[in-house]
N, C-alpha and C positions, 0 to 999 in steps of 0.2 A: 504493500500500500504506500502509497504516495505522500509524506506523513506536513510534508511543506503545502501539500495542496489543500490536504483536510484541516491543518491549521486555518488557511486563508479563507476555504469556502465555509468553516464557522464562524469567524471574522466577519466574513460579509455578511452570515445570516443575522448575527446579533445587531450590525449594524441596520440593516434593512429593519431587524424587528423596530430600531429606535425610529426610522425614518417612518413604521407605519405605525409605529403608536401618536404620532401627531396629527392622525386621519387620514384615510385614502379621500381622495379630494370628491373621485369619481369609478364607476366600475363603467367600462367597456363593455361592447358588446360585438360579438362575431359571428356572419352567420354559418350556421351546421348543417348537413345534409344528415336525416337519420333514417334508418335502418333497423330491421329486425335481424340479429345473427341467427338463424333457423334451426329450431330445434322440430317445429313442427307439432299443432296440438297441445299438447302436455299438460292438458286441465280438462277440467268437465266442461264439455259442451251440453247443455242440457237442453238445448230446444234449437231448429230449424224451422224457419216459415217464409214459406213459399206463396209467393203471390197468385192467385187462381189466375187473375187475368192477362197477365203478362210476363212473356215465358222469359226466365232467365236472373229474375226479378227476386230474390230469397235476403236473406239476413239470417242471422244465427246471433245463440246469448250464449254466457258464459254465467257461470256462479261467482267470480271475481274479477276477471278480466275483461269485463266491458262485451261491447256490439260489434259483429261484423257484418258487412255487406259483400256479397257476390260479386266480384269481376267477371260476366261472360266473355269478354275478350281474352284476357291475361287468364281467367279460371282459376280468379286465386283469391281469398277472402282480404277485404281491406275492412282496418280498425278504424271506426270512427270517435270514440272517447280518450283521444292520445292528448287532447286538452284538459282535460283532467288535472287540477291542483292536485298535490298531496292532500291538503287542508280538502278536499273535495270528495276525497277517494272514498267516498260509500258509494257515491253512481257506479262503482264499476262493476256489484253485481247486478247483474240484470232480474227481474224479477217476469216480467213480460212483452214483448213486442208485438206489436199491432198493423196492420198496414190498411190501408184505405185501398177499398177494391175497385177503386175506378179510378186511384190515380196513381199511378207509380213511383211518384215521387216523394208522397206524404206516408211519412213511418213515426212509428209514437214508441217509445221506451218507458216503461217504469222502471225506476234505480232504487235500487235500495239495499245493501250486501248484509246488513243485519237486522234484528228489528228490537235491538237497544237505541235504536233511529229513525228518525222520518225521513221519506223519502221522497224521490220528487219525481215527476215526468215531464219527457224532453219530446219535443216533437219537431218536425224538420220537413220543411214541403220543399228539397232538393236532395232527397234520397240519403239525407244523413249528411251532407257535408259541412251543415250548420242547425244549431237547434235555438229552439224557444225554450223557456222552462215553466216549470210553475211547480213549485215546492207545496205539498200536501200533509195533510197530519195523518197520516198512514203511514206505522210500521211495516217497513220491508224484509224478506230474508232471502235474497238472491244467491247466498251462499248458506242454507238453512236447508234441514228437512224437506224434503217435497218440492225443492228448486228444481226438479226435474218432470213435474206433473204440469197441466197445464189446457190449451193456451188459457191467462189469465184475462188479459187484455183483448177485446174484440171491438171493431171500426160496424157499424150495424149498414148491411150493404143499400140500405135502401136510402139513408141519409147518411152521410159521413162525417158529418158534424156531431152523433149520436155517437159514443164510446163510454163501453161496459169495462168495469174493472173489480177482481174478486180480489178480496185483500186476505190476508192470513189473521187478522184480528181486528178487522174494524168493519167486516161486511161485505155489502156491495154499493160500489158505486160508478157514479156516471156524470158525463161531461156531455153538454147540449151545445158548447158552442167551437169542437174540436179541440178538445182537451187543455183549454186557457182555465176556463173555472171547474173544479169537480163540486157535488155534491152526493153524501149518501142519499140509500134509495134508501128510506125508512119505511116501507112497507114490505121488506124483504126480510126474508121467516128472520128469528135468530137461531145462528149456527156458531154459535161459542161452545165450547166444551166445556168452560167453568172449573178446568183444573184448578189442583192447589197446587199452588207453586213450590209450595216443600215436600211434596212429592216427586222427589226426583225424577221415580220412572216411568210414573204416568206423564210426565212432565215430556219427559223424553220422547214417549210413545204419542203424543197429540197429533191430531192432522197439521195440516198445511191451509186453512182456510178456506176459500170459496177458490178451486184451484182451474174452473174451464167455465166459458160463456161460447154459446151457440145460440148460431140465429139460424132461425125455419123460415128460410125468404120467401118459400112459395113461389109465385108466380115473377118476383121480380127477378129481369134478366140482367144480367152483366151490361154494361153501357147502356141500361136505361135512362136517357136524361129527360127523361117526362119524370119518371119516380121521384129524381133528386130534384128537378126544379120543384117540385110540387110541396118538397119539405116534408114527405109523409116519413113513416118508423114501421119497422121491422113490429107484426103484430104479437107472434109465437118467436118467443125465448126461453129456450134452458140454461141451467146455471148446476154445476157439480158443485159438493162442498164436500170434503174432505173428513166425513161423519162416519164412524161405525156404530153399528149396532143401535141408529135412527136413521130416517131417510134422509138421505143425501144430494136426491135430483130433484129438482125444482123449476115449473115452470109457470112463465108468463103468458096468457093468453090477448093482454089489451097490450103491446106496448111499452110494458114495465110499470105498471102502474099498479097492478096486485100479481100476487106470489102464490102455488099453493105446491105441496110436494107431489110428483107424479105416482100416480097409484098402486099397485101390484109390485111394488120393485123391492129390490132384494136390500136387506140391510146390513148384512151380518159383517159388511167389508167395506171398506175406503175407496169411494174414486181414484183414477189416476189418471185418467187421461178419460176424455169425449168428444167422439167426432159425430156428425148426422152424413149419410149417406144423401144424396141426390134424391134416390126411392123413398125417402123419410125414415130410414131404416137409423135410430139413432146406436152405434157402437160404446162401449163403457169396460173399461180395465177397470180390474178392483184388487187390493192387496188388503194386509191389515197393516198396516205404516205405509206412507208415502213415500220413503225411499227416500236416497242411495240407503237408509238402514235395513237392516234385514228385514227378512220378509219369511213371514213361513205359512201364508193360505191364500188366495187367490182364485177369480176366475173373471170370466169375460162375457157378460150379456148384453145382447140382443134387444133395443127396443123398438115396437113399429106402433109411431107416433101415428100411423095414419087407424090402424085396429087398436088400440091400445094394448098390446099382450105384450111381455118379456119371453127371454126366452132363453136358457144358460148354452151359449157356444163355445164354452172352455175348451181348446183344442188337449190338454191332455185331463184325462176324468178321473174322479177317486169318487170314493164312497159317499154317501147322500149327506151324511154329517164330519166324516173324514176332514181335516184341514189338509192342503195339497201340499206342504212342505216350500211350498217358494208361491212368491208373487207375480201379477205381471203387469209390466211397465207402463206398455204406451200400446195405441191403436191404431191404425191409419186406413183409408178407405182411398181407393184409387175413383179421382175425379172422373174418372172417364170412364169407366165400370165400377157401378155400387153393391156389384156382389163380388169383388176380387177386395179383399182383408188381408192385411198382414196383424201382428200383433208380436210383440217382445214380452222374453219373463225376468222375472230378479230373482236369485240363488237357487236356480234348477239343477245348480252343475252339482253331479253324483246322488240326483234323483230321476226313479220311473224309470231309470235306463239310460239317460242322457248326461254326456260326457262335460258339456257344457250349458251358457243359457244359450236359448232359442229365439230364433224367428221363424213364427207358425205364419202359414199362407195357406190361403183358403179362395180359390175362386169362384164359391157357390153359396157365400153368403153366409159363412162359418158352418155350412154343417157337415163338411170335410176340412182335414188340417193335414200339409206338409212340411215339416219338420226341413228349414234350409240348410242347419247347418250336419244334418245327418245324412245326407245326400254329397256329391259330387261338388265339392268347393275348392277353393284357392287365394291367399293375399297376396296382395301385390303392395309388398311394405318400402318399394324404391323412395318413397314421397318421406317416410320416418321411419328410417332403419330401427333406431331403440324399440319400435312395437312390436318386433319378433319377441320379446320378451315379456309383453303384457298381455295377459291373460283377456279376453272376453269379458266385459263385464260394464253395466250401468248405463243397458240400452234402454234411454228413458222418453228418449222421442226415436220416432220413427216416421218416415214421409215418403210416398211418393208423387213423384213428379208430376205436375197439371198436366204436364205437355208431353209426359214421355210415361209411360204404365211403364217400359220394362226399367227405367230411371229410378231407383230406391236408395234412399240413404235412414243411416240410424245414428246414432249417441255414442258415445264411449265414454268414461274417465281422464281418456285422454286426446279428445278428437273427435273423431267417426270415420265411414267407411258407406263406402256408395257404389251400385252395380249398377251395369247396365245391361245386363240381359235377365232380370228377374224372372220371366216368365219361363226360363228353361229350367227352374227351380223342380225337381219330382222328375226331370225327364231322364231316361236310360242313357248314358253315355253323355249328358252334358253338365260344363260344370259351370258353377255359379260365378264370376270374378268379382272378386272386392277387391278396392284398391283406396287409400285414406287421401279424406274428402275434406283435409284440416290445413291444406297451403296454404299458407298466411296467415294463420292460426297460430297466438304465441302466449300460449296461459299458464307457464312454469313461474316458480316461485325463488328464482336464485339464491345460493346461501353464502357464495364463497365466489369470488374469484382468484385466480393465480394467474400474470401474465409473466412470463418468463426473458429471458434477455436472448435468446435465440429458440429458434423452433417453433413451436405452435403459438402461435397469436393469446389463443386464449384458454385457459382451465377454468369450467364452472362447478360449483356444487349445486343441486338446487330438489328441490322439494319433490319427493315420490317418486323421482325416476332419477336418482343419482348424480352423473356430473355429464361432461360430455369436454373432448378437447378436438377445439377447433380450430384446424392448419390452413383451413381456406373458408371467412367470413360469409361467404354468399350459399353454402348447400348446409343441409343436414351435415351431421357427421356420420360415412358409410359403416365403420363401425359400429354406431350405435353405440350407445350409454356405455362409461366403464364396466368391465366387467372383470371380475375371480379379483372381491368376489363381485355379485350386482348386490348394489345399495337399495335401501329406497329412498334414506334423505341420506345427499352428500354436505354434513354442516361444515368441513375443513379440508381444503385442497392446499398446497403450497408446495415448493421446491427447494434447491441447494443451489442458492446463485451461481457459484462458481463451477456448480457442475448440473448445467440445465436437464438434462437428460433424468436427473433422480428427483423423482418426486414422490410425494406422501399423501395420501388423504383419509378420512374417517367417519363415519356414519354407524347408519343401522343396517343390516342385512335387510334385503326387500321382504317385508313379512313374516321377517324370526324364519325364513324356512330350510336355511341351510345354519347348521352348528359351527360356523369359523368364526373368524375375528372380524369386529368390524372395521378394519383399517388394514389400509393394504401401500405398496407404494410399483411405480414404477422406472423401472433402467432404461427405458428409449422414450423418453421425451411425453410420457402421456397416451403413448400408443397402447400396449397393453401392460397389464397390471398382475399382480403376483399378491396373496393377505399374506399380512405375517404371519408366526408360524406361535403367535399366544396373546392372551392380554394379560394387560397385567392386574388386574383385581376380576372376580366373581362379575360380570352384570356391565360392562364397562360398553359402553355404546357413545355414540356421538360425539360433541366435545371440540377441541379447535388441536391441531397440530401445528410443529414448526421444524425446520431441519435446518441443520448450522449451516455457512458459509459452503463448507468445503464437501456437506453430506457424510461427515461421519457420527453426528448428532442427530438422533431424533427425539423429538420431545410429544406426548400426547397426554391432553387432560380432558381425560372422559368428563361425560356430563355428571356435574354433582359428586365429583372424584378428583383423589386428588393427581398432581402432577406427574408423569416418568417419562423419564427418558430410556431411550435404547443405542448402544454401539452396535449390534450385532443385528440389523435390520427386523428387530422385532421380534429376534427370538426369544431374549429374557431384557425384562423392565425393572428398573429401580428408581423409586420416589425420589423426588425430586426434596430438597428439604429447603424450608424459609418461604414457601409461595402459600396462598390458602388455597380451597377446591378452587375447582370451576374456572377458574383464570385463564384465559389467553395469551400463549408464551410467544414472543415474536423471535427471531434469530437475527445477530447483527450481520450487516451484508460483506462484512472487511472479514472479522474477526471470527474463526470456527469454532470458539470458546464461549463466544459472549451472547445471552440470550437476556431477553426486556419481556417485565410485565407490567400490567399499571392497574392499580385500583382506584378509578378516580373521585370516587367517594368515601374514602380513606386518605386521598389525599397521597399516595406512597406510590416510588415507582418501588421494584423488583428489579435488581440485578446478579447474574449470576456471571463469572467466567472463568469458569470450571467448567464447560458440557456441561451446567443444569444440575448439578450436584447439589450445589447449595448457592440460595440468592439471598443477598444484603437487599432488607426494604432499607428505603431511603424519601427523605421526606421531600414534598414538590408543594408549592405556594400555587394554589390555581384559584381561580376567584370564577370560585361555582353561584351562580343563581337558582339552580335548584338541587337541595343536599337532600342527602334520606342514607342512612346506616343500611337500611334493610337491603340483601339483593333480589327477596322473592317480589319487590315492589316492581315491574315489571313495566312499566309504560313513566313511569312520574320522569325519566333521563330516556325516551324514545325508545323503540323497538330493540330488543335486546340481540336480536338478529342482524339490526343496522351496524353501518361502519364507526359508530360514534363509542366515544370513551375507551378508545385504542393506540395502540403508539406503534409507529411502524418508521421501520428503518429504511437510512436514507443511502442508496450504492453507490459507494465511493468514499465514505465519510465514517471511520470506524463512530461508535457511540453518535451517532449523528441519529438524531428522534424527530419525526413529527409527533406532538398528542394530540390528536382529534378529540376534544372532549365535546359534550354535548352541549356546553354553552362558550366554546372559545377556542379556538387554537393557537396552540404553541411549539414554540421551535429551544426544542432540548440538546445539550451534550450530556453524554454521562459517562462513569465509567464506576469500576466496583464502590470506589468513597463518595464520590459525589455527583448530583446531578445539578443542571442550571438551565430554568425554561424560560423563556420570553413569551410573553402573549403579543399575538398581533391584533390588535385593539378591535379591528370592525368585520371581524368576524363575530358575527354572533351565536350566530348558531348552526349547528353540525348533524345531519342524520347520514350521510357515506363520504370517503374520502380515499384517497389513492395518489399514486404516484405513475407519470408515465415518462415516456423517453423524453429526453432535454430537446431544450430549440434548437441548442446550437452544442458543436464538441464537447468544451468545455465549461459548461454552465451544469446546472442541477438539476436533477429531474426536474419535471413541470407538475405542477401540484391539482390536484381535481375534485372538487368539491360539494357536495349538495348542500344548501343551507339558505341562510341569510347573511348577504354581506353589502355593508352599508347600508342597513334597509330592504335591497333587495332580496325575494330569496328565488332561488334557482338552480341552472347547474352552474358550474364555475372554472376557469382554466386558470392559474398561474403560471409564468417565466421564471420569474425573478425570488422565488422563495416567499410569495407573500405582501412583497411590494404594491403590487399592484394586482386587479384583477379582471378578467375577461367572462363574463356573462356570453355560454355559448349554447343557449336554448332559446327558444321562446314560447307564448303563450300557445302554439298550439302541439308543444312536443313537452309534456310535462309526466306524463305517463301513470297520473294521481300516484298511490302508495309507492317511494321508492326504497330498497335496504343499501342502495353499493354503489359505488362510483369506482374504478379506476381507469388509468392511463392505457394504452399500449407499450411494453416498452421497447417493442420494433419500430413505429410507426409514430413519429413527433404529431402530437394532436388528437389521435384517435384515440376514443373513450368510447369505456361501456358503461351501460348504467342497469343494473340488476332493481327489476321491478318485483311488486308483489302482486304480481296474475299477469302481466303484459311479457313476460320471459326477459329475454336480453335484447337489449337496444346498441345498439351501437352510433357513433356520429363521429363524424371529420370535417375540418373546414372545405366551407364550398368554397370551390372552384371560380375563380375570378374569371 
């Protein structure tokens, strides 16, 4: 190490700290080209809807990740919620989408990701690429129970100024002048359940609210503009509510104006899904929970609104009192034939014979069913290689095409999947192709990144499906997710500066289903991966890793456990001594001995340099604005997931710290006896932060920020150590909830920013 340079370049930082403690005058701004780095899908999509009248015309929701709209050109979903503040980020579960059937342009959102919140609806007469709001006192749970049942939201085809909304706790309600003002419909039954709330598991086991609205249009045609000019209303409406064991389907015969429950109908089970056939033939999923929870009875009936009779068309039968062991999801009625049914189950797999869940098809009106995935099929997983790995499961919509019968798509956990030869489904010798129906779809939860100083661009960790290392920004990665072993959450990636190639990470096994360890590392750059060979305590799962300079230090502090390190690539671990649990140990980027922790609410850094043996706390002056002793206090210092209240080492500069803490940042040296940090005054506040490659040779990394500074808040680039700062987002690339910021350190300028449902973003200055 260069020991004249890292004198100078701390020199300068301290100075720089003095010159910005007399205020940044001004923050910059530059503009960014942004990008999604492709992972493809990686969340619940829990609803598709398809426009009747206008082929090509679809949208899709997420449970946290906001709205997409169809590209039929490109054939690839575009996000329209990437406006989205942090401060904003409940819009980004979706609860229901709507479209007005005679005009292609006008789409309606409900938002609302939990329902410790009200929510609001966004409507947009250019296809989504701008909205109106109108904030509502309705709890939402776009990311709750039964976010996968539906549609909530309906446009009534005969006026489209008239829009129906079933809430999870507040009712039913409706907007008469295109969703500017709602008002409940107060003569609509009451459908509360009336739990106690300290009943946990009744609590847990509740429906989902009034979860589908259907109009019986009768005689009004598509493109009637006599109906619409004339301002009339849809006179026959049903409405599901999400009731067991009392009735649950309700309908209107004036218009909305009284309510009564439809008669003969089964109660013993939950709605999930309602569509009406053309023939008036009304279809009805039923489970006992609304799902993605288990589900263990189910079936599928039959109403004809025009005789009144039910009728049970459960494609697989049990016993007249028998519960069926699984649910089933969702129902769809092909527009164009009202006796061709598809229908999805929840937790079928390794019951009645069947290997998995199902997609029953029926083209006589449900009183025969064939079984799609028992028959002659194939994926075609090119689009998201990691889903060779993910199991079947949380088909909770299902749709087929206005314009195309053999055109089908369904749901996943992490996406969906769409064929186009449906109708060869039962036939001898042909087989079914699915192929995922989720490009442009980015709904992962990143936990970690690692950019390394040669090799692959970038190492993620991130929520349910592990990590992913990507050598080329623009495709999936053909490998697909780390694997040996596969994770489900990857919480801690990182590497050994000096020797790019050896890298570490650690999580949880995906679903406890394999006995190894959960931390593994790899010798070629992130390509494939080896676990190590123990852990070191009983139970030891997730937690943050670090590996020394030169990689012969590995350091892992499982969750809620305490510190160890390993020489011997994780065959045998010893405690780390002087650090508390749970701490995040960084490695210096010079020194292969020296490793940093920080408690910022204690006020104390951690130093060790010894490999991790034993760390000297050392006390640090930081002028916190909000203190709390406790760690289980979990949001009062921001998302404990986020880049805040962390110190990371600066390359080049032995002892050389940024601390990102969550009200300030500072610019540290330290070594075993002491530390000394400056604050740089206008920063205020911190939720990700990162380091990427320098402007120039000999200058210092470029610093990358999410926060507030000088008032602003945003994302943020620095040169200079903090002198000054460059604002390089703006209002409509905000992507609501973010956890991570860093640099490229190939690539001067490029940053990724790790969201909570929008996956990986990446951005670079535009092009002049």
């Amino acid at each position: 190490m260069n020991t004249k340079f890292s004198f100078l370049c701390a020199l300068f930082s301290l100075v720089c700290a003095g010159i910005n403690a007399q205020n940044i005058k001004s923050v910059q701004a530059q503009e960014y080209e942004w990008s999604s780095v492709p992972i493809v899908g990686g969340g619940f999509v829990d609803g598709f809807i398809c426009h009747p009248h206008f082929r090509g015309v679809r949208y899709c929701r997420t449970d946290m990740g906001g709205a997409y709209r169809w590209n039929d050109e490109s054939k690839e979903w575009e996000p329209l919620l990437d406006w989205v503040s942090d401060a904003e980020s409940n819009l980004q579960g979706i609860e229901s989408i709507a479209l007005d059937p005679e005009n292609p342009n006008k789409v309606y959102l409900a938002c609302g990701t939990y329902t410790n919140k009200t929510g609001s609806i966004l409507r947009s007469s250019d296809g989504g690429n701008s909205f109106e709001r109108t904030d509502v006192p309705i709890p939402m749970g776009g990311n709750e129970n039964g976010r996968g049942n539906g549609e909530r939201m309906m446009v009534d085809p005969a006026n489209p100024d008239i829009i129906y909304f079933g809430t999870r706790q507040s009712g039913l309600w409706r907007s008469e002048d295109g969703a500017v003002t709602w008002q409940k419909v107060a003569t609509f039954p009451d459908v509360d359940e009336h739990l106690d709330p300290t009943d946990r598991r009744s609590y847990f086991m509740r429906g989902s609210g009034i979860i589908a609205v259907v109009f019986d249009s009768g005689n009004i045609k598509k493109n009637n503009k006599k109906s619409l000019s004339a301002k009339s209303k849809t006179k026959t409406i049903y409405a599901a509510a999400s009731l067991q064991n009392r009735e649950s389907i309700f309908v209107s015969t004036n218009g909305g104006d009284s309510w009564q429950a439809v008669k003969g109908q089964p109660t013993k089970l939950r709605p999930t899904h309602m569509i009406l056939a053309r023939d008036g033939n009304l279809y009805i999923t039923y489970a006992d929970t609304p799902g993605p929870s288990q589900m263990s009875d189910g079936y599928v009936w039959k109403y004809n609104t025009k005789k009144g009779t039910w009728q049970d068309i459960s494609p697989v039968k049990t016993g007249k009192n028998d519960e069926s062991g699984f649910g089933y999801a969702a129902v769809s009625v092909d527009p164009s034939n009202p006796k061709h049914v598809i229908v999805s189950t929840h937790c079928l797999e390794g019951k009645h014979g069947y290997d998995s869940d199902e997609i029953f098809r029926s083209t006589d009106g449900g009183k025969s069913w064939t079984a799609m995935f028992k028959h002659g099929y194939e994926y075609d997983h090119s689009l998201a290689p990691y889903t060779k790995m993910a199991p079947l499961h949380w088909m909770f919509d299902i749709e087929i095409d206005p314009f195309d019968s053999n055109h089908a798509m369904f749901t996943t956990g992490f996406g969906g999947w769409e064929t186009f030869n449906l109708s060869d489904a039962g036939k001898n010798g042909r087989i079914i192709r699915w192929s995922i129906v989720s490009k442009g779809i980015e709904e992962t939860v990143p936990l970690e990144f690692y950019t390394p100083p040669t090799g692959a661009h970038l190492l993620s960790g991130v929520g349910d499906y592990g990590g992913y290392t990507h050598f080329d920004l623009t495709k999936p990665v053909p490998e697909g997710a780390h694997f040996e072993p596969y994770f489900g959450n990857t919480d801690a990636v990182t590497g050994a500066w000096h020797k790019p190639e050896l890298m570490l990470r650690a999580g949880v096994i995906f679903n406890h289903l394999r006995d190894v360890p959960p931390v593994s590392y790899s010798e070629d750059g992130g390509r494939t991966w080896n676990y190590c060979a123990s852990v070191p305590e009983k139970g030891a799962e997730h937690g943050h890793v670090a590996m020394s300079a030169m990689g012969n230090v590995w350091i892992w502090t499982p969750e809620r456990k305490a510190a160890y390190f390993s020489t011997d690539k994780g065959t045998t671990w010893t405690k780390c001594e002087g650090v508390p649990e749970g701490i995040k140990i960084i490695a210096d980027k010079e020194n292969d001995n020296l490793f940093y922790a920080v408690d910022v609410r204690k006020e104390t850094l951690y130093v060790s340099n010894d490999g991790g043996k034993k760390f000297r706390a050392l006390p640090i002056k930081l002028n916190l604005k909000v203190k709390g002793e406790k760690q289980e206090r979990r949001e009062d210092r921001g998302d404990v997931r986020g880049g805040q209240d962390r110190v990371y080492a600066i390359p080049g500069i032995e002892g050389g710290l940024w601390l990102a803490a969550y009200d300030g940042l500072y610019r540290c040296n330290a070594n075993i006896n002491n530390v000394e940090c400056v604050q740089m005054r206008e920063v205020e506040n911190i939720i990700g932060f990162g380091l990427g490659a320098a402007k120039n040779e000999n200058s210092h990394p470029s610093l990358y920020l999410i926060g507030t500074i000088a008032g602003q808040y945003g994302f943020f680039r620095s040169d200079d150590d903090a002198c000054s700062w460059t604002k390089i987002n703006d209002a409509n690339h905000q992507y609501g909830k973010v956890l991570h910021i860093i640099g490229d350190m190939q690539e001067y300028g490029r940053v990724y920013i790790g969201t909570h449902g929008r996956g990986i973003v990446t951005g670079a200055p535009k092009a002049k």
